[in-house]
ChimeraX commands (.cxc) that place a marker at each C-alpha (Angstrom):
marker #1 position 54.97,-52.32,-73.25 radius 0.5
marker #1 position 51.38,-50.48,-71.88 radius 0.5
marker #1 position 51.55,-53.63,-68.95 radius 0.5
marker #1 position 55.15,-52.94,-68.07 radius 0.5
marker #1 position 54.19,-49.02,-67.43 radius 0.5
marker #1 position 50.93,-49.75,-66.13 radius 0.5
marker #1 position 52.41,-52.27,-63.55 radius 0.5
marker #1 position 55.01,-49.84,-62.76 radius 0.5
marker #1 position 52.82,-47.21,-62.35 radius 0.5
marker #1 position 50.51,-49.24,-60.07 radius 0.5
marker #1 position 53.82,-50.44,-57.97 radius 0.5
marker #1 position 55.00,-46.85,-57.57 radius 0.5
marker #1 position 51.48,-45.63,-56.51 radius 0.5
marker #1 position 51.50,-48.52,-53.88 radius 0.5
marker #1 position 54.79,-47.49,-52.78 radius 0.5
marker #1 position 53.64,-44.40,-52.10 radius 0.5
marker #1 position 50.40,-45.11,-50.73 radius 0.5
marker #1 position 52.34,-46.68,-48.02 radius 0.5
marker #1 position 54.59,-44.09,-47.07 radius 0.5
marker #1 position 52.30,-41.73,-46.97 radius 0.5
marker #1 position 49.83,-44.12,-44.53 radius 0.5
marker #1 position 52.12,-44.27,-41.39 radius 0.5
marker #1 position 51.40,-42.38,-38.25 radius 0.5
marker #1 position 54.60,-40.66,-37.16 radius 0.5
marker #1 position 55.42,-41.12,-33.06 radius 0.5
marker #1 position 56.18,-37.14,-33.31 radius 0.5
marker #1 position 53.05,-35.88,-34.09 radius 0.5
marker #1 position 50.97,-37.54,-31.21 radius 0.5
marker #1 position 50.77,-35.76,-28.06 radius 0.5
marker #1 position 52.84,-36.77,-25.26 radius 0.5
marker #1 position 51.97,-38.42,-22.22 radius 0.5
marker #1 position 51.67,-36.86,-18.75 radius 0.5
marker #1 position 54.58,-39.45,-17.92 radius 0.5
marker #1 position 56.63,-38.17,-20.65 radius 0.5
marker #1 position 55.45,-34.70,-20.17 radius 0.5
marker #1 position 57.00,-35.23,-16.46 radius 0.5
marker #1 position 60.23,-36.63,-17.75 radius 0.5
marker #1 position 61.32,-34.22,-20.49 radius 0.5
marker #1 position 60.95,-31.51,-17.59 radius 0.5
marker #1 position 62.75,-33.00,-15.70 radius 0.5
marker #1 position 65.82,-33.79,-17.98 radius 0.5
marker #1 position 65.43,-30.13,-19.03 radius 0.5
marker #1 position 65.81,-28.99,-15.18 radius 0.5
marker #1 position 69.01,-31.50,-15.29 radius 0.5
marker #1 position 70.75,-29.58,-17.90 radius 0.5
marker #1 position 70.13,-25.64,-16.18 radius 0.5
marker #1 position 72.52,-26.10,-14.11 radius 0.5
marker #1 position 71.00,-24.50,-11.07 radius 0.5
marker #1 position 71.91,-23.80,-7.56 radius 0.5
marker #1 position 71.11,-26.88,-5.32 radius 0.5
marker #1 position 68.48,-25.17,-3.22 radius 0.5
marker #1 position 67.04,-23.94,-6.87 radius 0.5
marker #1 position 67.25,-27.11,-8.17 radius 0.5
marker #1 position 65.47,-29.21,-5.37 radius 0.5
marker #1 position 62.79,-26.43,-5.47 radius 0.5
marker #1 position 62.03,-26.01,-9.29 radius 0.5
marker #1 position 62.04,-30.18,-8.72 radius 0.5
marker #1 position 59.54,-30.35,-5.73 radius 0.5
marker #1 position 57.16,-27.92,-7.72 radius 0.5
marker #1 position 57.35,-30.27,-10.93 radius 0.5
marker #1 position 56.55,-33.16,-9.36 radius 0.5
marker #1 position 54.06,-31.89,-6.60 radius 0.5
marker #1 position 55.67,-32.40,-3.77 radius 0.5
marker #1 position 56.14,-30.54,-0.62 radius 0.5
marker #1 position 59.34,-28.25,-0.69 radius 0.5
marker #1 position 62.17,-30.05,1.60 radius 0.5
marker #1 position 64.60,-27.83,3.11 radius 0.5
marker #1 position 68.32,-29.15,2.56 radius 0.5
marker #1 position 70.74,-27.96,5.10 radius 0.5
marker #1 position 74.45,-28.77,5.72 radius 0.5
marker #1 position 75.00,-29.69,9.67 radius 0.5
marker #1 position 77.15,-27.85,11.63 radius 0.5
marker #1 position 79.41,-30.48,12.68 radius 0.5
marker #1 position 82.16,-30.37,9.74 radius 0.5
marker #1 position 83.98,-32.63,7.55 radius 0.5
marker #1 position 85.09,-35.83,9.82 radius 0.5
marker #1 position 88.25,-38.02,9.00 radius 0.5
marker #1 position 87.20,-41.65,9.49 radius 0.5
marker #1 position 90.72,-42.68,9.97 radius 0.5
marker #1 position 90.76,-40.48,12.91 radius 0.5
marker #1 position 89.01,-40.13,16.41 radius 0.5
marker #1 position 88.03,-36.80,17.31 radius 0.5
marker #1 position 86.05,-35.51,20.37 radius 0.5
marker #1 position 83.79,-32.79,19.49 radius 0.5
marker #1 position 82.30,-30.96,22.25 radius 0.5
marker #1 position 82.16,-34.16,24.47 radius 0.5
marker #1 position 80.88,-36.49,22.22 radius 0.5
marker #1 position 82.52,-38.95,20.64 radius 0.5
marker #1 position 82.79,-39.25,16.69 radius 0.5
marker link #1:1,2 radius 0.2
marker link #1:2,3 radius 0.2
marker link #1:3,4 radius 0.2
marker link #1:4,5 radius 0.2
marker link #1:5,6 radius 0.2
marker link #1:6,7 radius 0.2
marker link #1:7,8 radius 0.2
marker link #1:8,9 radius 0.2
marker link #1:9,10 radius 0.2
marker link #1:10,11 radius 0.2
marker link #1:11,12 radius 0.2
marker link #1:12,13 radius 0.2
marker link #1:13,14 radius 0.2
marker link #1:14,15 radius 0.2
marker link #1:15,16 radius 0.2
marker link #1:16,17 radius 0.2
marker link #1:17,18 radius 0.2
marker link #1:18,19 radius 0.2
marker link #1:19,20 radius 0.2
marker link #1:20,21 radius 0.2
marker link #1:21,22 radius 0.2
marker link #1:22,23 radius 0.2
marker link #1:23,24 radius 0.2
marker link #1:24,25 radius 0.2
marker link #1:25,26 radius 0.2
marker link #1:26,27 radius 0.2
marker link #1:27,28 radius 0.2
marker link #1:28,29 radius 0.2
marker link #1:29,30 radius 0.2
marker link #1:30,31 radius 0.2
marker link #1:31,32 radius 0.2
marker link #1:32,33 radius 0.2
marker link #1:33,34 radius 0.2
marker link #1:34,35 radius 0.2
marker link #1:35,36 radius 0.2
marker link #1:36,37 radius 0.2
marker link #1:37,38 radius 0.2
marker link #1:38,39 radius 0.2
marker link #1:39,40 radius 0.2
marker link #1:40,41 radius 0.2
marker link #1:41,42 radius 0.2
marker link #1:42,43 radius 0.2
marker link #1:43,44 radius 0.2
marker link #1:44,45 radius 0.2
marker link #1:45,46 radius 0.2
marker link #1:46,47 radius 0.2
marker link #1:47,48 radius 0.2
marker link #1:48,49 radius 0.2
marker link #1:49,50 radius 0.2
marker link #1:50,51 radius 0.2
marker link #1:51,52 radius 0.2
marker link #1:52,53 radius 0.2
marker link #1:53,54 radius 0.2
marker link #1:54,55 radius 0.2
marker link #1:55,56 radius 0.2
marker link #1:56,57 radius 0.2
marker link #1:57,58 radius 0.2
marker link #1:58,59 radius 0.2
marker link #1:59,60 radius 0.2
marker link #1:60,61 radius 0.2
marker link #1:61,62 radius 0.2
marker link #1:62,63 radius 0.2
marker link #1:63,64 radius 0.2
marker link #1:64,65 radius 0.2
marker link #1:65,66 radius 0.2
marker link #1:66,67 radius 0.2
marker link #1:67,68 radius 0.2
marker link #1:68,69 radius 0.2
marker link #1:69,70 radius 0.2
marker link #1:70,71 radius 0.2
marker link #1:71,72 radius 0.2
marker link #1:72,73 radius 0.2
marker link #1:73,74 radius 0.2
marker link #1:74,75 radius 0.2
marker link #1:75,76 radius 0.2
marker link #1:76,77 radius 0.2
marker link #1:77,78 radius 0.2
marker link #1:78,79 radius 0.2
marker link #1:79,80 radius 0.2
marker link #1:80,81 radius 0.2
marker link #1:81,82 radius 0.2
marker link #1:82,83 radius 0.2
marker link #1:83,84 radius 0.2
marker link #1:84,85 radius 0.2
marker link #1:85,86 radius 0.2
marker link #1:86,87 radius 0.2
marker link #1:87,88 radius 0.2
marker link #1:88,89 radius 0.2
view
């Protein structure tokens, strides 16, 4: 009967001896890559203006702020062949 608890008792100290040994992926610190990327996914869900968005973007990632802008020339109908201002489309 004292081997039966005494094995036990060894098993369930082994058992927990192991669980308690494991290094958890949460607790290290994160990477500058991942660092980068949960920024990024976190800029994705603001839902920000497009010129706010391509800014707050360009100053995570250290790049140069790009200026976006919309021509002048209007929505074109492909199935169509227009003449705007003497050029063709």
């Amino acid at each position: 009967m004292k081997t039966l608890i005494a094995s036990l008792l060894l098993l369930a100290s082994a058992v927990l001896a192991g669980c308690a040994g494991h290094v958890s992926p949460e607790l290290r610190p994160y990477t500058t890559e991942e660092s980068q990327e949960l920024a990024l996914e976190a800029l994705n869900r603001r839902g920000l203006s497009f010129d706010e968005y391509h800014a707050k973007k360009a100053e995570l990632l250290g790049e140069p702020r790009k200026r976006f802008k919309f021509d002048s020339r209007g929505e074109m109908n492909a199935e169509r062949s227009v003449q705007l201002h003497g050029r063709p489309s």
